[in-house]
BAVEXDREN-277185 format. One record per residue: residue number from 1; x, y, z of N, C-alpha, C, O in turn; residue in one letter. Coordinates in pm, whole numbers, plus 32768, in hexadecimal, padded with zeros to 4 digits. Each point is the difference from the previous one (the first is absolute). Last residue first. Layout:
// BAVEXDREN-277185
   tortor     nu     nv     nw    cau    cav    caw     cu     cv     cw     ou     ov     ow   firo
      NUM      X      Y      Z      X      Y      Z      X      Y      Z      X      Y      Z      A
...
END
This chain:
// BAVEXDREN-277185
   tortor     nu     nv     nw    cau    cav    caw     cu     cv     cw     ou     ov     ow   firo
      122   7BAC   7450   79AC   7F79   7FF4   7FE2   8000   7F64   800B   7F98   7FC1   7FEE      X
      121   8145   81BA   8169   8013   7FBB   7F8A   7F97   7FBB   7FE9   7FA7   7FED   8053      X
      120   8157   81CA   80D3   7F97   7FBE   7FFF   7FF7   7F96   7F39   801F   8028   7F90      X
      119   80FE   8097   8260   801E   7FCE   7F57   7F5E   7FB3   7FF1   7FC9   7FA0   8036      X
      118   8089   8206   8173   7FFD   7F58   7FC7   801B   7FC4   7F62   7FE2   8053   7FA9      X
      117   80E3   8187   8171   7F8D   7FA9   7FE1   8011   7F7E   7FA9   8054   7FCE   7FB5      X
      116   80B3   81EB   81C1   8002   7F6E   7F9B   7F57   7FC7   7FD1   7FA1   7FF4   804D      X
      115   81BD   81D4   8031   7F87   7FD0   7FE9   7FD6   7F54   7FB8   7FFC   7FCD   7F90      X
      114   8150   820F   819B   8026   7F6F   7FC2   7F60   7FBE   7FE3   7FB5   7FFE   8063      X
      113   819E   81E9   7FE9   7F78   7FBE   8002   800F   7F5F   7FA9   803E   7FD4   7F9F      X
      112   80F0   820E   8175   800C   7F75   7F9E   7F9C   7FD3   801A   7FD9   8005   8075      X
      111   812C   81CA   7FBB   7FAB   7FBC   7FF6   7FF0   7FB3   7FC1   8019   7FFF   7F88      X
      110   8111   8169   8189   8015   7F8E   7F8B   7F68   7FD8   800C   7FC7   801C   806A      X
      109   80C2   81ED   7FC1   7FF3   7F88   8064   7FE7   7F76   7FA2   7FD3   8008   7F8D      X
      108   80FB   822A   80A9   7FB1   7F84   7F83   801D   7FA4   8073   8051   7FFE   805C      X
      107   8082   81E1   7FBF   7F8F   7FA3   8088   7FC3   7FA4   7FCA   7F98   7FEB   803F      X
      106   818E   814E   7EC5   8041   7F91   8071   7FAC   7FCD   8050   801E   7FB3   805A      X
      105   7F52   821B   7F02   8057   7F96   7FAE   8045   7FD0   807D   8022   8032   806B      X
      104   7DD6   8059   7FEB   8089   8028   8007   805B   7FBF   7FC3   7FE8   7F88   8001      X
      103   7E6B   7FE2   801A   800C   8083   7FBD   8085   803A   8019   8027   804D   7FA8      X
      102   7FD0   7DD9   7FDB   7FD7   8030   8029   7FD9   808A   8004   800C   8036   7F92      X
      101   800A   7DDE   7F48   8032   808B   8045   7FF3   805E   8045   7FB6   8044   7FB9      X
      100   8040   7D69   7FD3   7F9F   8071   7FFD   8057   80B1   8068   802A   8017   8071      X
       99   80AA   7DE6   7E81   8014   8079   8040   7F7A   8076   800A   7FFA   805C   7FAE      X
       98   800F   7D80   7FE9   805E   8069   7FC8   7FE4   8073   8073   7FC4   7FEA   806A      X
       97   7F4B   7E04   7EE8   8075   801F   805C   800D   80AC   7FE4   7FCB   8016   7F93      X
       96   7ECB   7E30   7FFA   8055   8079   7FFD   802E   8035   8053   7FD2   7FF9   8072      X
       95   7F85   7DFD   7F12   8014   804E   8051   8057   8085   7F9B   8055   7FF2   7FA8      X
       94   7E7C   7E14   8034   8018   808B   7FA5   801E   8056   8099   7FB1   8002   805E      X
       93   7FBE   7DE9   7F19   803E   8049   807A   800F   808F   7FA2   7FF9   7FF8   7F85      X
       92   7EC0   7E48   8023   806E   805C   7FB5   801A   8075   808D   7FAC   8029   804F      X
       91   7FC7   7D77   7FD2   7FFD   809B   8005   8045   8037   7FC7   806C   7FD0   7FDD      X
       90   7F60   7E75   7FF9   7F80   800F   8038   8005   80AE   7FF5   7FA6   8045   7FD0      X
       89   820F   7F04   7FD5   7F97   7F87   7FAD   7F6D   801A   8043   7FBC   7F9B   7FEF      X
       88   81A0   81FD   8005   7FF8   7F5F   8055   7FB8   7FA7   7F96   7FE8   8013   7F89      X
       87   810D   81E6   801E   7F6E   7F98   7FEB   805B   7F8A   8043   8075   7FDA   7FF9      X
       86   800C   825F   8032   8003   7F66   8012   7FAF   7FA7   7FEE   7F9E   8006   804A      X
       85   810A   81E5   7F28   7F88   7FE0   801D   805D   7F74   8000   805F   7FE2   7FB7      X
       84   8035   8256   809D   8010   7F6C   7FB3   7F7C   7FA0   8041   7FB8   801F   805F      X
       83   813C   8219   7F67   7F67   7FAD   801A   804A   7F6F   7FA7   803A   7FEE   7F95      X
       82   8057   81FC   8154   804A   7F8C   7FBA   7F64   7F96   8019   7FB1   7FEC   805C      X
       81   80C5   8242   7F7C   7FE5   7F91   8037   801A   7F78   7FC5   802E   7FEB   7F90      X
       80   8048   8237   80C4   804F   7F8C   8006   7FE5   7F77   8016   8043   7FB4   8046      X
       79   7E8C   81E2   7FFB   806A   7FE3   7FEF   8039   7F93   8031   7FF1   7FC0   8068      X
       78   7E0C   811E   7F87   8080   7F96   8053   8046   8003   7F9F   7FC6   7FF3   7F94      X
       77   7EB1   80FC   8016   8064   802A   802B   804D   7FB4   8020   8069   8040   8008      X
       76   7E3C   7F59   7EA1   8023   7FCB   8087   8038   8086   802B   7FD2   8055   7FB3      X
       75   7F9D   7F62   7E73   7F9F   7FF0   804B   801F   8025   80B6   7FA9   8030   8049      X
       74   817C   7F46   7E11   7F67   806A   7FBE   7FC1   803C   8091   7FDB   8076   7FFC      X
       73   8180   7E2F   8051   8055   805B   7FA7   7F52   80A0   7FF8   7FE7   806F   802E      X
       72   7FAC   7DA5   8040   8057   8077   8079   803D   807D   7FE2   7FFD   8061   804B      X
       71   7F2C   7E74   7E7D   7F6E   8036   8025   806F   804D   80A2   7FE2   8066   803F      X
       70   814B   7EB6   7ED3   7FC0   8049   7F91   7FB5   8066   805B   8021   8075   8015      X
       69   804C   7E01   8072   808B   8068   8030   7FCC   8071   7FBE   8015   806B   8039      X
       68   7EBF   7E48   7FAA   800D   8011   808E   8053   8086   7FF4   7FE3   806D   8032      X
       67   8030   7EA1   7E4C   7F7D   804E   8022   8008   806D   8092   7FFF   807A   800E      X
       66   815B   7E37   7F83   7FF3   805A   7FBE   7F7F   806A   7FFA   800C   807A   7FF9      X
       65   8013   7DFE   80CE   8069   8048   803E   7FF8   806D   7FC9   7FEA   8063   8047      X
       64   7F12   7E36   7EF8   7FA2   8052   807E   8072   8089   8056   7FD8   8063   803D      X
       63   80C2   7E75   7E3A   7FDA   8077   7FE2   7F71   8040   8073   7FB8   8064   7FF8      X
       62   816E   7E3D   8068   8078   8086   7FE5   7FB0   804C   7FB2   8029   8073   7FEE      X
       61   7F13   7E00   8072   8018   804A   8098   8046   807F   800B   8009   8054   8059      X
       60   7E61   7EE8   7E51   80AA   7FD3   8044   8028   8066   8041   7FD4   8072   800D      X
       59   7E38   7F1C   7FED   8069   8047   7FB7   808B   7FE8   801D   8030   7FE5   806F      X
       58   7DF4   7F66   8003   8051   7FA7   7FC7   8053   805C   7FDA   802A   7FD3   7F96      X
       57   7E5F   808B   8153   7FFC   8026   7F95   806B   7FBD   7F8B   7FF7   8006   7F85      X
       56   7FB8   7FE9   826F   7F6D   7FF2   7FAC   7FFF   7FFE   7F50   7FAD   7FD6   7FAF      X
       55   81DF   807D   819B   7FC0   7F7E   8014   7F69   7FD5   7FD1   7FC6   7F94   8009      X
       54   818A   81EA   7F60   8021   7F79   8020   7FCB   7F8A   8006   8010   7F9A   7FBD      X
       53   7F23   8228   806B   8049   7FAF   7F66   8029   7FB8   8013   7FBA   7FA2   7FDA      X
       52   7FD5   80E8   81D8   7F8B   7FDA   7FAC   8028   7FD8   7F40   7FD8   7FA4   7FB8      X
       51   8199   810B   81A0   7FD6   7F90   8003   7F77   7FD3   7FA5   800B   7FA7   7FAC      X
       50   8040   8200   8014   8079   7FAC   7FD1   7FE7   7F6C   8011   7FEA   7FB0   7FA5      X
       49   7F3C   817E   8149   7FCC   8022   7F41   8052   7F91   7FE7   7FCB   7F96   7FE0      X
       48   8084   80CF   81B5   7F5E   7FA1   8034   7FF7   7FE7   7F62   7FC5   7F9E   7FD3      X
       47   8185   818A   807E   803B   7F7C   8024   7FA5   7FAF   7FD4   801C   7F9C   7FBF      X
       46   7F95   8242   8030   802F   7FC7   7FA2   804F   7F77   7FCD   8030   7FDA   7F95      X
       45   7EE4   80D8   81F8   7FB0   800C   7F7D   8045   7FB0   7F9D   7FDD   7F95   7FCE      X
       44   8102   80E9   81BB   7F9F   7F6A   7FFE   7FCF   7FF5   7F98   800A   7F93   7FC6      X
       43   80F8   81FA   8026   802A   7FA2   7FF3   7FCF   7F33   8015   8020   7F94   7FCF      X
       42   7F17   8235   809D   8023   7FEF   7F8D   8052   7F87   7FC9   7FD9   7FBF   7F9F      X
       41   7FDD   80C2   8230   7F71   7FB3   7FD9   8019   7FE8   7F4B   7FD5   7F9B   7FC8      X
       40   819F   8146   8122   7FF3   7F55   8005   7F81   7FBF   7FD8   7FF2   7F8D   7FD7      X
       39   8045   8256   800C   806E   7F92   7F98   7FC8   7F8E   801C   7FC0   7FB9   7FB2      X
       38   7F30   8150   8160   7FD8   7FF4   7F85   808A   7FAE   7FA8   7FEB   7F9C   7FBB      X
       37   806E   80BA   820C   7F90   7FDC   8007   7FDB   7FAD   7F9A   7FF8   7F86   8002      X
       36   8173   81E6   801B   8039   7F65   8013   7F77   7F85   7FC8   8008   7FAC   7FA6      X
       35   7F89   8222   80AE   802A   7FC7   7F6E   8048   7FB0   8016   7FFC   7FB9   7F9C      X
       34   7F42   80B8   81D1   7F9E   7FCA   7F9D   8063   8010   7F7A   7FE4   7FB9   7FA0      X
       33   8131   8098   81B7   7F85   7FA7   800C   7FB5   7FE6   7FAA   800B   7F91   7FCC      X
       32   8096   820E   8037   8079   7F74   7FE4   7FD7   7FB2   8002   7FEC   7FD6   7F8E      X
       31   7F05   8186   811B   7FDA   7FFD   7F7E   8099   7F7B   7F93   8003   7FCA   7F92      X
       30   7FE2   806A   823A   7F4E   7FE3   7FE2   802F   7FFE   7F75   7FFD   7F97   7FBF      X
       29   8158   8147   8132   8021   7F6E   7FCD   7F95   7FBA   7FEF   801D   7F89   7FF0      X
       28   7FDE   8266   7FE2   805B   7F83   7FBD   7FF6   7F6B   7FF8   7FFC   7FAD   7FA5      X
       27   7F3E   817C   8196   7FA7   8012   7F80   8067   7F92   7FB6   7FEC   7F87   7FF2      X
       26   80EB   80AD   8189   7F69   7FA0   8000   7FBD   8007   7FB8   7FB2   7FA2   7FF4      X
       25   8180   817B   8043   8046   7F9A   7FD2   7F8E   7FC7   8029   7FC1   8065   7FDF      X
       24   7FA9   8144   8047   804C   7FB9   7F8E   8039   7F81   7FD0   7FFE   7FD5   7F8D      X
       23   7F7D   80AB   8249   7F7B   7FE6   7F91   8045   7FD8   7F96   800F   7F89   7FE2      X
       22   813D   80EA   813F   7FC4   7F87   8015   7F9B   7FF6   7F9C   800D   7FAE   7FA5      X
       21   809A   81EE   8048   8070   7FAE   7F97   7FB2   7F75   805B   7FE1   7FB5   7FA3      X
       20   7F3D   81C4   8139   7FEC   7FAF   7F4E   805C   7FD9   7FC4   7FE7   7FF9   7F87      X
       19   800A   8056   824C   7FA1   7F81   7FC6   8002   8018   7F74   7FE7   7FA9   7FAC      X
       18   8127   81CD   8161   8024   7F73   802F   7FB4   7F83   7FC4   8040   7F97   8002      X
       17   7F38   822D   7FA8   8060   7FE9   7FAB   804E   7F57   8045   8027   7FA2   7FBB      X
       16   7E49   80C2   80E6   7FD9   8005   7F6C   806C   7FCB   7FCE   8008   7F96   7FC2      X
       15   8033   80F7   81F5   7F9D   7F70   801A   8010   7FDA   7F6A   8033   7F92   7FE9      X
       14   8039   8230   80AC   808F   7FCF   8006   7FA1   7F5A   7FDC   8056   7FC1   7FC3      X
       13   7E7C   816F   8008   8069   803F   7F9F   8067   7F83   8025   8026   7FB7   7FA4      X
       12   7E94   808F   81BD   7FD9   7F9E   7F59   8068   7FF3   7FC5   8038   7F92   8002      X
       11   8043   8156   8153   8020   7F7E   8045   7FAD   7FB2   7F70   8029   7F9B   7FC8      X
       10   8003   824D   8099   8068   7FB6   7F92   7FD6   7F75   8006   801B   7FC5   7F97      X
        9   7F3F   813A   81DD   8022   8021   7F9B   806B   7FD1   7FC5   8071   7FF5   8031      X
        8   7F1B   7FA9   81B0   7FCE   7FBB   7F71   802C   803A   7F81   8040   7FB2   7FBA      X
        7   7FFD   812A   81E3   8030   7F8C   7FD4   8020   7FAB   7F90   805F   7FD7   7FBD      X
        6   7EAA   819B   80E4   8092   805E   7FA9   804E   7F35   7FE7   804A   7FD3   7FA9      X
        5   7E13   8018   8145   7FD4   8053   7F7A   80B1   7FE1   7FBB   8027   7FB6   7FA5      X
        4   7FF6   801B   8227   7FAE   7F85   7FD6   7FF1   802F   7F3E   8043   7FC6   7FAA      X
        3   801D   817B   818B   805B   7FDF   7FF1   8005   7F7A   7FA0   8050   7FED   7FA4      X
        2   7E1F   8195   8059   8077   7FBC   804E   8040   7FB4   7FC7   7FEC   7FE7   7F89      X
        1   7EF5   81C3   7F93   8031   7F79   7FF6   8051   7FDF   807D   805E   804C   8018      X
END
């Protein structure tokens, strides 16, 4: 072996241990991401439901709240949410609000979805 040879050695070894707490935290935060991702798509869901009672379906508004809070409670991970609905004279407004969590404690991120549809009448 020359000098060049005796060099290198270690030099993978030192590359691996220097990149995998980077990889790691990049596995993390891919996988934070998408569960941020999915709450909030959950939560459209359960906005798009709400409004549709409302405005297709004629339900009052405190028992579309109730559903909503219900089908969050069963169903969601978000914490702490707060769901209210606004009728115009043409439109029903429905927004959720609350806390999606993270993988580490203390890293929850707020999320808020807002869905309006039309008042539909006969």
């Amino acid at each position: 072996m020359n000098d060049a040879d005796h060099r290198d050695l270690g030099a993978v070894s030192l590359t691996i241990v220097l990149l995998a707490p980077v990889l790691v935290i990049l596995m993390f935060a891919g996988f934070q991401a998408a569960m941020w991702n999915h709450t909030r798509t959950e939560a459209r869901v359960v906005a798009r439901e709400t409004a549709v009672l409302v405005a297709r379906d004629r339900a009052p508004t405190t028992q579309a709240i109730a559903a909503a809070s219900l089908s969050l409670a069963n169903d969601s991970v978000l914490t702490r949410t707060l769901v209210s609905v606004t009728t115009t004279a043409t439109d029903v407004i429905v927004t959720i609000s609350g806390d999606a969590p993270g993988v580490l404690r203390g890293t929850s991120a707020p999320i808020r979805v807002t869905v309006a549809l039309p008042l539909e009448g006969w």
